[in-house]
N, C-alpha and C positions, 0 to 999 in steps of 0.2 A: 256821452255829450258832457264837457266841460261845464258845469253849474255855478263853480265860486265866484261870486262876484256880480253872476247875472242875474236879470228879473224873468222869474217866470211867473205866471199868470193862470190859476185852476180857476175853471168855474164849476158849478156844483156842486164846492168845497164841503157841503155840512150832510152831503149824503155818503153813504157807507163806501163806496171805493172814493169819494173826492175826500173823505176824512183818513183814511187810510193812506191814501197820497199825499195831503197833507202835513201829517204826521211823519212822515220818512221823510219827504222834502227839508221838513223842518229843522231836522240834522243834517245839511246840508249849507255853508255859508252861504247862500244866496239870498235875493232880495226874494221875497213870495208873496203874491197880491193874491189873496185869497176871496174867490164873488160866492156871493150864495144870496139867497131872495128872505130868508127867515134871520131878521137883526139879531135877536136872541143868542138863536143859536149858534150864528158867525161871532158874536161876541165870544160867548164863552168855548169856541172852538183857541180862537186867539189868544186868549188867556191862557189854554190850558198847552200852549205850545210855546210861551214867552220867555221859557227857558234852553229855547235849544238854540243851534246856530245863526238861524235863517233873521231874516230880518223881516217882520211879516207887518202887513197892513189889512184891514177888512174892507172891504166893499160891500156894502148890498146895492143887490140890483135886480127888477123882478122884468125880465125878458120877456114875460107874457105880456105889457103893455110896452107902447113905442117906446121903443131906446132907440139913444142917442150914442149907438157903440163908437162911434169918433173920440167925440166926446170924453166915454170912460175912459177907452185909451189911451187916450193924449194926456188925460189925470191921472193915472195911472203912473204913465212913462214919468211925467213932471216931477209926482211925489218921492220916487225913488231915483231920480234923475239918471235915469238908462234908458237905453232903448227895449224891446221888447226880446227877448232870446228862445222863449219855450212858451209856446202857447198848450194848454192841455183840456179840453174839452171834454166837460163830464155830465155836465146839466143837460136832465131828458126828463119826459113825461110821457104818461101814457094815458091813453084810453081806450075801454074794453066791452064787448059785447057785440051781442049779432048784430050784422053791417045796418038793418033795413030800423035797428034801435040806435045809432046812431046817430047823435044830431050830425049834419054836415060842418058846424063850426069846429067839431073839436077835430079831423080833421086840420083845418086851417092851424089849429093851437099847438096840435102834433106836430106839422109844420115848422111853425113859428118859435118854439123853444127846439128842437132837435134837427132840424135845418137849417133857416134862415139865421139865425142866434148862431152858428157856430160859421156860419159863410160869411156874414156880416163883419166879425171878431177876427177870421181872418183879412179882409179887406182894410181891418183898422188896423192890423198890426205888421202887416208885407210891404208899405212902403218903408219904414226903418229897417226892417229884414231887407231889404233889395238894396238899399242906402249902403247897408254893411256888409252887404253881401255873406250875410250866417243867418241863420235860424230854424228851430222844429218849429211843426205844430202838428198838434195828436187829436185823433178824433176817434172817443170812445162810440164805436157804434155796438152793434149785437148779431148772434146770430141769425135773428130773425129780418134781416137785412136781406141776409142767401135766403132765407126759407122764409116764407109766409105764413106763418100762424090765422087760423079760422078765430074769429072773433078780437083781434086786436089789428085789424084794417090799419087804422089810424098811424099806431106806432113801427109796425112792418113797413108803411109806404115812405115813414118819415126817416126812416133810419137807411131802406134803401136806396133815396135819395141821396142822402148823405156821405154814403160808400161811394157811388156813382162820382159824385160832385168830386171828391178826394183824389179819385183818380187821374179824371180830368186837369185838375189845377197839377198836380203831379207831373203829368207829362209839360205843360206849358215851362217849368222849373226845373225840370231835367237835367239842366247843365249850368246849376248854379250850386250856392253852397246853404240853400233850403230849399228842406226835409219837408217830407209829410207821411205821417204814419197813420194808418187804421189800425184800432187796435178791437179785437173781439174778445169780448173779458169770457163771456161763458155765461152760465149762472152762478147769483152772487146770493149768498146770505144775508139779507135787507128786509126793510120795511116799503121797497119801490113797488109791490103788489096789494099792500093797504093805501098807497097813495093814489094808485091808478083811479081815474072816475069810472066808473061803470054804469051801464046802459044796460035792464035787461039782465037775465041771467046767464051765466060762464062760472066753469070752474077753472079756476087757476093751476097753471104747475110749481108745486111746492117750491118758494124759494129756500124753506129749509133745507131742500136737498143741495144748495149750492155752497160753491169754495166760498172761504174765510176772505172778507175786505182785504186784511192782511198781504195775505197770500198774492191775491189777483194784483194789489199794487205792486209788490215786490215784480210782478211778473210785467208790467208795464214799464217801471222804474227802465227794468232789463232790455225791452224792446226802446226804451227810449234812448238808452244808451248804447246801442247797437244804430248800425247801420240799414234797419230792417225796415221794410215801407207798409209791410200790414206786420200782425201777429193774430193769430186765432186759439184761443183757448182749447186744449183736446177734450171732445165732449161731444153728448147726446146732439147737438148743434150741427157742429161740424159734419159728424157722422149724417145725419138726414141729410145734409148737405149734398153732398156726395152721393146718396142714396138716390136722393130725388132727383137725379141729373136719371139716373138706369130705371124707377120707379116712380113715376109721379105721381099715381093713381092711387097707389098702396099705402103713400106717404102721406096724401090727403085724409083715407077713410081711417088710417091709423091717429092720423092728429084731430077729428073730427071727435074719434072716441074720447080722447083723454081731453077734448074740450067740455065734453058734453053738456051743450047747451040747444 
């Protein structure tokens, strides 16, 4: 995908793949609206990028209370006086623990920043896509999307969702000249498992065992530059994936163990 000159738009920007993406974007001449919800650290992500090509702006903006994604959009487009070209979708949250130690609201919050937050963003940014007739937008979801993990309810249904919703607008867009990609990173090397709220007891799967930020951007950059409409990480993900279409039972009591809570 052509980038010089266009605005594209990360949100999630100050976590480990939106910082990774950020950072190769930023060698790239384009306009880069950078969102994330912690001032701070969008600050000092911006600074520490103010040397490379891109032309970058920060945003904060915390999705978990009512936004006015028209709104940011439309400020957005104004400040860099473009329309929108590359939307990329990275801001997610989780919540973790046995179902019945769940509050029902965080549900709703799983929702609300890893659904609605990214269906909304698109809504604000497709009628200048349709206007121009060009545009991606990428929707980082997870494996756990295919496969359902024991004790993260919350984030499986929300990510599910998500895939599904992608689809759908995909086919409606079929025979124009916007894109919509799903991209499944894998596991990633972060701190997105000490963020998670937790309900209750759960043992987590190591995210030390996952790919380098690095790595997983360069590998999105790739599907964003392709003509591809999903990309899946090759991995322990996948593979259950596929597993559990022949074994569903086996798949559960095996992920039940490695939950054990």
């Amino acid at each position: 995908m052509y980038l010089e000159k266009k605005l594209v738009i990360l949100t999630g920007s100050t976590g480990a793949l939106g910082k990774a993406t950020a950072t190769k974007l930023s060698n790239i001449d384009c306009k880069l609206a950078l969102i994330g919800r912690d001032e701070l650290s969008l600050k000092s992500l911006e600074e520490s990028l103010s040397n490379g090509l891109a032309e970058i702006k920060a945003y904060t903006h915390n999705f978990s209370k009512e936004s006015d994604f028209k709104n940011l959009i439309t400020k957005i487009e104004s400040d860099f006086n473009n329309p929108t070209s590359l939307l990329i979708n990275i801001a997610a949250i989780s919540s973790a623990g046995p179902f019945l130690e769940i509050p029902p609201n965080e549900f709703i919050n799983n929702l609300q920043i890893n659904t609605i937050t990214p269906i909304e963003l698109t809504r604000a940014v497709l009628p200048s896509m349709i206007f121009n007739n060009y545009g991606k937008i990428v929707y980082v979801s997870s494996g756990a999307a295919l496969r359902g993990l024991p004790g993260f309810a919350p984030y499986c249904m929300s990510k599910a969702a998500l895939s599904n919703f992608v689809e759908s607008i995909r086919s409606e867009f079929c025979n124009t000249n916007i894109s919509f990609l799903t991209f499944y990173p894998g596991t990633i090397k972060s701190d997105f498992n000490k963020k998670t709220k937790v309900f209750g007891p759960i043992k987590f799967y190591g995210s030390h065992l996952g790919n380098e930020p690095d790595k997983i951007a360069d590998l999105l950059l790739k599907a964003i530059n392709s003509n591809q409409i999903g990309y899946s990480q090759k991995g322990p993900a996948l593979f259950a994936f596929y597993l559990n279409l022949l074994v569903p039972k086996l798949i559960d009591k095996y992920l039940k163990r490695k939950i054990a809570f």
